[in-house]
Legacy VTK file of the C-alpha trace (Angstrom):
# vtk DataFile Version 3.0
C-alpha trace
ASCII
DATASET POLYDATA
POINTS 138 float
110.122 89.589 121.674
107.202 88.218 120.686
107.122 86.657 116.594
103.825 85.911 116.556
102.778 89.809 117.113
105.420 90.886 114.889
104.631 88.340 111.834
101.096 89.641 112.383
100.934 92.622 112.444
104.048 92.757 109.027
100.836 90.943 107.870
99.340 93.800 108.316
101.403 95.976 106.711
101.687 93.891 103.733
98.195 94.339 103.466
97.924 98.235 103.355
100.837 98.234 101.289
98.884 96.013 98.692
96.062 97.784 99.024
97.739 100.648 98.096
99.278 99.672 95.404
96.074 98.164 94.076
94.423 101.409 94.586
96.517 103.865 93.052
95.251 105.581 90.126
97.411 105.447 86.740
97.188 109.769 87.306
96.062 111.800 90.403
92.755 112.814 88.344
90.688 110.293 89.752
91.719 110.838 93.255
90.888 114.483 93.409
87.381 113.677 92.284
86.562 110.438 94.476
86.101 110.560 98.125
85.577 106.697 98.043
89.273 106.512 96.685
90.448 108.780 99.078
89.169 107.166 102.471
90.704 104.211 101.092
93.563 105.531 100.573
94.274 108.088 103.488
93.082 104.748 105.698
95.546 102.573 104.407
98.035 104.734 104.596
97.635 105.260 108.562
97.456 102.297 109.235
100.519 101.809 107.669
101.896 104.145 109.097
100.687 103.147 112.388
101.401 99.594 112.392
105.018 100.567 111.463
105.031 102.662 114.736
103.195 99.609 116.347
106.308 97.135 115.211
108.534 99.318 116.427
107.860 100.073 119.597
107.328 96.084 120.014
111.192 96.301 118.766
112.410 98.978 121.277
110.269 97.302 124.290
112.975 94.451 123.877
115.777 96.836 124.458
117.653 98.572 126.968
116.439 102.312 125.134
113.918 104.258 127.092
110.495 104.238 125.662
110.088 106.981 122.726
108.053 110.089 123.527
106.803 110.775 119.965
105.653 107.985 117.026
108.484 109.805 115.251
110.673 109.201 117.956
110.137 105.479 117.603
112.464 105.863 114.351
114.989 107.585 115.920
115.359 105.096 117.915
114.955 102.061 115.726
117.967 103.345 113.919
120.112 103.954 117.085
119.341 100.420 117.637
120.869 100.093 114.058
117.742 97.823 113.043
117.039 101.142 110.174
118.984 103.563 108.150
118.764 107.121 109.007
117.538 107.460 105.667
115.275 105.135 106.447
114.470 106.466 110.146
114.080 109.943 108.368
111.462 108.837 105.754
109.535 107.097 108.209
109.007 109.873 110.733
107.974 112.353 107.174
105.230 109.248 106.918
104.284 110.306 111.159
104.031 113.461 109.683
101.310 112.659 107.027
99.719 110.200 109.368
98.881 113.111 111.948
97.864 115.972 108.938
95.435 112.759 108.237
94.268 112.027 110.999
94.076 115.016 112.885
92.990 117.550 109.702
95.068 119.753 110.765
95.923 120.910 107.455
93.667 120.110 104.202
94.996 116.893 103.011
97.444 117.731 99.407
96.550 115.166 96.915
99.458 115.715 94.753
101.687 114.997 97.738
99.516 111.705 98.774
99.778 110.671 94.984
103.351 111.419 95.232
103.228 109.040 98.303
101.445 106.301 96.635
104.020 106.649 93.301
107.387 106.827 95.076
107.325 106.352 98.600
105.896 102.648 99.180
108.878 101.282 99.041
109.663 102.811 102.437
107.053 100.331 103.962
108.918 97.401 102.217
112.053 98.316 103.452
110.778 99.111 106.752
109.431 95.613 106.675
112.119 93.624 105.859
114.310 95.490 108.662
112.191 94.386 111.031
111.364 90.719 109.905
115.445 90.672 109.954
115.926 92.550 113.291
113.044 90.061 114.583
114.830 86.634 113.118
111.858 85.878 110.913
LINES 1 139
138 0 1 2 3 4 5 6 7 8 9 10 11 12 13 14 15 16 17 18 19 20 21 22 23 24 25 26 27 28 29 30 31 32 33 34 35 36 37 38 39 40 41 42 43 44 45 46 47 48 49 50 51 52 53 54 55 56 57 58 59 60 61 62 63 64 65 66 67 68 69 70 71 72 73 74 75 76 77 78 79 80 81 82 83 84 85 86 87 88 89 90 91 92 93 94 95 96 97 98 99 100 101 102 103 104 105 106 107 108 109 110 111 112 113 114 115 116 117 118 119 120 121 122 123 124 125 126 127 128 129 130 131 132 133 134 135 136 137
């Protein structure tokens, strides 16, 4: 397993996760009226999500578990590894979910459920963080 990736890119992380929080508005008015705020946001927040996919897959590569078929496979089998919750696991591959609406369009993007995001969920990224930086002996 290579630290150096993994410190990097929970760097990384860090990063979206601050930006985040640095972006969110104190109500969802101003993000249903600003497409500036909203490419920030909806950016950050795949690359959040995608990094998290990123350091997981580093994690499985390092194991004896066959490589994951889906990004919200990568979850499932973080937490068979026992290196996440299945609350955890579960959380994460809803995030997958939002990542690919995103990124893909293949709904319209619901700003009350990416302000929900913003306003409860970015703790999932911390957690998700320190499981790996313990998994990883960092």
């Amino acid at each position: 397993m290579d630290k150096e990736i993994i410190s990097a890119k929970l760097e990384t992380l860090r990063r979206c996760v601050q930006r985040l929080k640095d972006k969110t508005p104190e109500s969802i008015a101003p993000l249903l009226d600003d497409w500036d705020l909203q490419d920030i946001i909806c950016v950050n927040l795949e690359r959040a999500v995608q990094v998290s996919v990123d350091l997981a897959s580093h994690i499985i590569a390092d194991s004896d578990l066959a490589a994951p078929s889906t990004m919200a496979e990568t979850f499932e089998q973080l937490e068979r590894l026992g290196v996440i919750s299945v609350d955890l696991a579960t959380r994460m591959k809803r995030a997958v979910g939002f990542r690919n609406i995103a990124v893909h369009a293949y709904q319209k993007i619901n700003w009350s459920m990416v302000f929900s995001i913003l306003t409860t969920r970015m703790e999932d990224f911390r957690s998700f963080a320190a499981a790996i930086a313990r998994a990883s002996h960092l």
